[in-house]
N, C-alpha and C positions, 0 to 999 in steps of 0.2 A: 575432099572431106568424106569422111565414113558415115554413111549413114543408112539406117534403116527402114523402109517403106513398109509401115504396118496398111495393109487391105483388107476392108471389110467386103468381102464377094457377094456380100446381099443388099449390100448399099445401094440404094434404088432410084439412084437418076446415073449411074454409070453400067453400063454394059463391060463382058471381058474384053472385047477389042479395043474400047475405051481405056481401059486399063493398062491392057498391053501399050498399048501409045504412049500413055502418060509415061508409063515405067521405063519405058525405052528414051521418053525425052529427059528424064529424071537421069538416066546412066551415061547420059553423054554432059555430065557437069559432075555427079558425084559416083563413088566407091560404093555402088548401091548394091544391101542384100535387102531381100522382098520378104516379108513373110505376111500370108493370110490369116484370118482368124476364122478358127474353126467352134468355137463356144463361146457363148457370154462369160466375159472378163481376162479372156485371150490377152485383149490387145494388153491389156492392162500386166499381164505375166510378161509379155514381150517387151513393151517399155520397163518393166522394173526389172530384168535381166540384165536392160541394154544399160540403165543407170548405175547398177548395182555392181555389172563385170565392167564398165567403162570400153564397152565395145564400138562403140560409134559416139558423133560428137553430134549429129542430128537425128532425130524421130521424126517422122512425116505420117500422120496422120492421112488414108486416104479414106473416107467416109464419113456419116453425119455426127453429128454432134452426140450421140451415145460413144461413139469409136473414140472420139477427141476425148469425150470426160475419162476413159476408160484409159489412155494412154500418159492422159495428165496425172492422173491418181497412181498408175503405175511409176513414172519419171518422179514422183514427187511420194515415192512409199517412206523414202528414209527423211523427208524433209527438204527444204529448199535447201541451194550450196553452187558453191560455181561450177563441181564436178556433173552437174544436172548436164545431159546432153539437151541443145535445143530442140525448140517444137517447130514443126510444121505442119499448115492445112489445107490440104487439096479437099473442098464439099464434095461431097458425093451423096449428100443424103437430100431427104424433103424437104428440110426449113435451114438445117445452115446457122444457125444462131452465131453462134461464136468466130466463123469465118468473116460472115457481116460484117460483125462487129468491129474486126480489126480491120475492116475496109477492101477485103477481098475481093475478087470476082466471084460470083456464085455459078461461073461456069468453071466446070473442072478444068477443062482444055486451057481457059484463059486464067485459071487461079495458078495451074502450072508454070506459064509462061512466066507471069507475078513472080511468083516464087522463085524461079532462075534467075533473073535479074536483081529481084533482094540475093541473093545469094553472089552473084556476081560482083554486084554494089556490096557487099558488107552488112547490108538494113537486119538489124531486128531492134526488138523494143522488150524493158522487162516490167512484166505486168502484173497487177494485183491478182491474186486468188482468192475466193472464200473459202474456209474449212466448216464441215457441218462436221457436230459431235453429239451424238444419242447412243442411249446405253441398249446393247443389242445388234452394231453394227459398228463394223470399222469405219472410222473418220473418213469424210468425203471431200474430198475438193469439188470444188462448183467453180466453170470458168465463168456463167453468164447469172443466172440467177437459181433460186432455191426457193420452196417457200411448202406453209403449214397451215392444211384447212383449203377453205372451198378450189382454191385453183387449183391444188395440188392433186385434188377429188376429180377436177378435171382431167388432168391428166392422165389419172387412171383408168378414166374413161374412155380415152383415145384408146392408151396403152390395148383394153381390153377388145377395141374393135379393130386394130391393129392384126392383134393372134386370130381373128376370125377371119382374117383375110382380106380387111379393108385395108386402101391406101390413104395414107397419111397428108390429108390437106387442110388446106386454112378451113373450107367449107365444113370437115369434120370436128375441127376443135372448136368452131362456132356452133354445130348443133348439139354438138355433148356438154357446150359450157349452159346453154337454156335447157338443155335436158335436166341437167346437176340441178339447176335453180331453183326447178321444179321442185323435183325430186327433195329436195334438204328444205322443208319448210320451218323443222325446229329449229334450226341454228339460224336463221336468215336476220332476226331479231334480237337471239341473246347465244353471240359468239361464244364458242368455251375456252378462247385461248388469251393469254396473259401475257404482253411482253415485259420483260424484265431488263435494263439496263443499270449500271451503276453509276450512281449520282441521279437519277430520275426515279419518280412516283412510277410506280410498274403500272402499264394502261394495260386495262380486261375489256373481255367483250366483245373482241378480237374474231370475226367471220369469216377473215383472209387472210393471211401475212407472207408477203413478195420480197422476196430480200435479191435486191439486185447488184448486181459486180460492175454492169457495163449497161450503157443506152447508149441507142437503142439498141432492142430486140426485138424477136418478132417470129410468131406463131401460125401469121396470117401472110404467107406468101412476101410480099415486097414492101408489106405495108409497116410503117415503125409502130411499136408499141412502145409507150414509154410509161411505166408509172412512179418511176424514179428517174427525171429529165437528167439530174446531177450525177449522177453515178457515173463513174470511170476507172476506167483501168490505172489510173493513177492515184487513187484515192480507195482507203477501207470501202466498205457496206453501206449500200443506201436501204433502208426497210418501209414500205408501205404497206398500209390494212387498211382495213374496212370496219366498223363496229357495229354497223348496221345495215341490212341487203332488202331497201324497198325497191317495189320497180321502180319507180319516179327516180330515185336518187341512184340504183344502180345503171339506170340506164344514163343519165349525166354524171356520174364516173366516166363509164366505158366513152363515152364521147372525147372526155375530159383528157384522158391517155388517148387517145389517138390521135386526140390534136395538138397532145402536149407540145414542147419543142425544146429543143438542144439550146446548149448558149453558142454553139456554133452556127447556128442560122440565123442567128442577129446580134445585133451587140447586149440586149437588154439581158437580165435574171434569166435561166432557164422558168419556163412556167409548166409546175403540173398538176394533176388531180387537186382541189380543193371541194373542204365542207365540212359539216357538223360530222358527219361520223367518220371522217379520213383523217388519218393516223400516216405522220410521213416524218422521217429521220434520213439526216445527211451523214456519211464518212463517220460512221460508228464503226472501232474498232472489236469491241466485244458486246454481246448481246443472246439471251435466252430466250425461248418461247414455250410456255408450258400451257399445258390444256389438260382441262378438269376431265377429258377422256380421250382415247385415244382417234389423232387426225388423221388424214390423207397425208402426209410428207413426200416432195421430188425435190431432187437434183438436177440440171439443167434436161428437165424434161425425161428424168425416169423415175416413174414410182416406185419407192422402196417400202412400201406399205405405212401402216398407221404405226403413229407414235405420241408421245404424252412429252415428252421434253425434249428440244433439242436448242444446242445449244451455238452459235457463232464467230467466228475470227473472220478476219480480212487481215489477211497476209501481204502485205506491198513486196512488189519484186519479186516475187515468187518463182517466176520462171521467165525463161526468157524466147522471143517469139520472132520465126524471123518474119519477116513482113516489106 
């Protein structure tokens, strides 16, 4: 099989000898060419090369889930089709989100081994994607979640202590998320964002909005975060919000998602987030979110600055993933 090994060389739980290994285990199953990425959106020029000349039949992602979103949106510039070469994901970053997801190992060494054996065996799976659409920026695929307003403010808060030289851990996105809290006392009470679906009363008021592809996920090292328990890879868009941010009631939220739970860990209903100001939609195909001024907006954990409208699809089969 032809394939191409995109490497992000700053990706920060793999070292070059680490690399070297994996690539060297990777060349002894496939017709492997390697290319590094040298700028933000590389990877993503490199996958949509490899889709576009039909040069290889697999993409292998090696690094964290910035590299992944960047190779997806690459492989998928022209639109989903069967001429898509497949994905693959060796972690190499801090959090790993979308490798999780599909049940990976979060160790590189052992996610390669994984990955040989799917590949040996035949295994992949083809899975939902979200498309985010705002005017001001090329359409985004999101493999894990998306979202507009206060978390997405977090994230940019990471993002910013990130470029300062800090390392990227659960401990950090826990103190920037009560830093944000702090900090955003007008909006805690009267949200400025609007979701809009068709056939539904548009709910305002809106202080958060989590639009999730897959659960769980997870921000915080090994721990699952769920605030959409339903969401899957086999199903549109799940959307969660918040309409209102006291402590009492933010803090049993945040409990509420962390102790949600899968319907695969019991027979019963998945159970998540409930209450008077929780806002929760299942496998919605199409949906908007506009705000009376401009939010915080990410894509699976990258800020792409503020925005006033953006708008949603979940694409089923979108791409196909070997595993």
């Amino acid at each position: 099989m032809r394939a191409l090994l995109v490497v992000n060389p700053k990706a920060t739980t793999t070292s070059g000898r680490t690399r070297d290994v994996l690539t060297h285990a990777l060349r002894s199953d496939l017709k492997l060419e390697v290319a590094h990425t040298e700028y933000r959106g590389h990877a993503r020029d490199l996958a949509c090369d490899a889709a576009t000349y039909g040069t290889v039949d697999l993409v292998v992602a090696l690094g964290g889930d910035g590299t992944v979103n960047e190779v997806v949106n690459g492989l998928l510039a022209h639109g989903p089709s069967e001429r898509v070469p497949r994905l693959a994901v060796v972690p190499g970053g801090s959090t790993n989100v979308f490798a999780r997801a599909l049940g990976l190992p979060n160790d590189p060494v052992e996610a390669t081994g994984a990955l040989l054996d799917a590949l040996d065996h035949q295994r992949e799976r083809a899975i939902s994607l979200g498309k985010a659409m705002t005017e001001g920026l090329p359409d985004r695929w999101f493999t894990f979640t998306a979202g507009l307003g206060f978390d997405a403010g977090v994230v940019g808060r990471v993002e910013e202590m990130r470029k300062a030289g800090r390392k990227s851990t659960h401990a950090l996105y826990v103190n920037q998320a009560l830093r944000h809290y702090v900090t955003e006392r007008e909006h805690r009470k009267n949200g400025p964002i609007t979701l809009e679906m068709n056939g539904q009363d548009p709910v305002p008021g809106l202080v958060m909005t989590i639009v999730s592809n897959t659960s769980p996920w997870t921000f915080l090292g090994s721990r699952p975060v769920l605030p959409s328990p339903s969401a899957s890879f086999d199903t549109d868009l799940d959307v969660f919000g918040i309409t209102r941010m006291t402590a009492f009631g933010t803090a049993r939220t945040v409990r509420q998602i962390l102790r949600s739970h899968t319907p695969a860990e019991d027979e019963r209903e998945p159970v998540g987030p409930r209450g008077k100001h929780v806002v929760s939609y299942h496998d919605v195909r199409h949906f908007t979110l506009v705000s009376q001024e401009p939010a915080p907006f990410q894509v699976d954990g990258d800020h792409l600055g503020d925005r006033s409208r953006v708008s949603f699809t979940g694409v089923r089969r979108a791409l196909r993933v070997i595993v």
